[in-house]
C-alpha positions as CSV (number, residue, x, y, z in Angstrom):
1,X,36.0,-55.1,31.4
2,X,38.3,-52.7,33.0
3,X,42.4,-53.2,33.6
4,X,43.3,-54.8,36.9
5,X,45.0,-52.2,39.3
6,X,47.6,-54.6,40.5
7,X,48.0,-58.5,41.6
8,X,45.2,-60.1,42.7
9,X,45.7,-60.9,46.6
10,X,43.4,-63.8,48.0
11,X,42.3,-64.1,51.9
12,X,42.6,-67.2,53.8
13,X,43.0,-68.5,57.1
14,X,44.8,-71.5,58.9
15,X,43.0,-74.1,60.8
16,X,46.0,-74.7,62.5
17,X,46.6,-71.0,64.4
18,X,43.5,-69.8,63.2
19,X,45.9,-66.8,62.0
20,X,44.3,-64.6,58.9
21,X,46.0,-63.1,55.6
22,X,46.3,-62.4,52.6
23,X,48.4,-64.6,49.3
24,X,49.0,-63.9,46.4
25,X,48.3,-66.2,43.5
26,X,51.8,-67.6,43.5
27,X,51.2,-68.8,47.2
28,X,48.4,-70.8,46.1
29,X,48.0,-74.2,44.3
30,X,44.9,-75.9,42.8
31,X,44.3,-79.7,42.1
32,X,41.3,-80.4,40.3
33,X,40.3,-83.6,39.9
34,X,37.1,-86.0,39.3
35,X,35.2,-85.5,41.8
36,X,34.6,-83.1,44.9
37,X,36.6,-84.8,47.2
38,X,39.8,-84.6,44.7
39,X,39.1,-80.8,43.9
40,X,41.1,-78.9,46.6
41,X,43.3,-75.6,46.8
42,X,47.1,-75.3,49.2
43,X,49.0,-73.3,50.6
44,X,51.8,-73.0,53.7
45,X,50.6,-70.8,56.0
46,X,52.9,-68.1,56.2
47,X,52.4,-67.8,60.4
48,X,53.1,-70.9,61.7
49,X,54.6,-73.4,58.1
50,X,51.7,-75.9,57.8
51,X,50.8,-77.0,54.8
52,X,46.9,-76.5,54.6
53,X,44.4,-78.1,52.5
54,X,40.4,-77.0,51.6
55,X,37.9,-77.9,49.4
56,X,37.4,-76.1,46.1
57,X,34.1,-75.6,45.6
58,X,33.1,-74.5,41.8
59,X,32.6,-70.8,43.1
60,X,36.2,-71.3,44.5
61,X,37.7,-72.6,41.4
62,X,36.4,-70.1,39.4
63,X,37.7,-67.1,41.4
64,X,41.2,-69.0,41.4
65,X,41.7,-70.1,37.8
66,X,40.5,-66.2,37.5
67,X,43.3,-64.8,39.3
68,X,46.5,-66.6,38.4
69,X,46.4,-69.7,40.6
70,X,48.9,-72.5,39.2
71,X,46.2,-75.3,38.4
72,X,46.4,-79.4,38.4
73,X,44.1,-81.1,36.7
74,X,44.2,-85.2,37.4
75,X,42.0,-87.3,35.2
């Protein structure tokens, strides 16, 4: 495996003004919990403040977890 060049830098978008960009792992937060519906990732959007919510998929999580993202696991 070769040496990252630098911080990992995410994309995402915000349902609210629909405005795109990019975060870095700090800007991120991950619950995962028991099911689906309680595994999500946040953010604020940097554009317009709102706090956003998706689903984390396992695809998602992994990618996340990979780059840095502070994780919450519930029980």
């Amino acid at each position: 495996m070769s040496p990252t060049s630098g911080p990992v830098a995410f994309k995402a978008s915000c349902p609210e003004c629909r405005a795109r960009f990019e975060l870095d792992a700090g800007a991120l937060r991950l619950a995962i919990g028991g099911s689906r519906r309680a595994t999500f990732y946040s953010f604020t959007c940097p554009a317009c403040g709102a706090a956003v919510r998706k689903p984390a998929g396992d695809r998602i999580v992994e990618l996340l977890t990979g780059g840095g993202v502070s994780t919450l696991r519930s029980i």
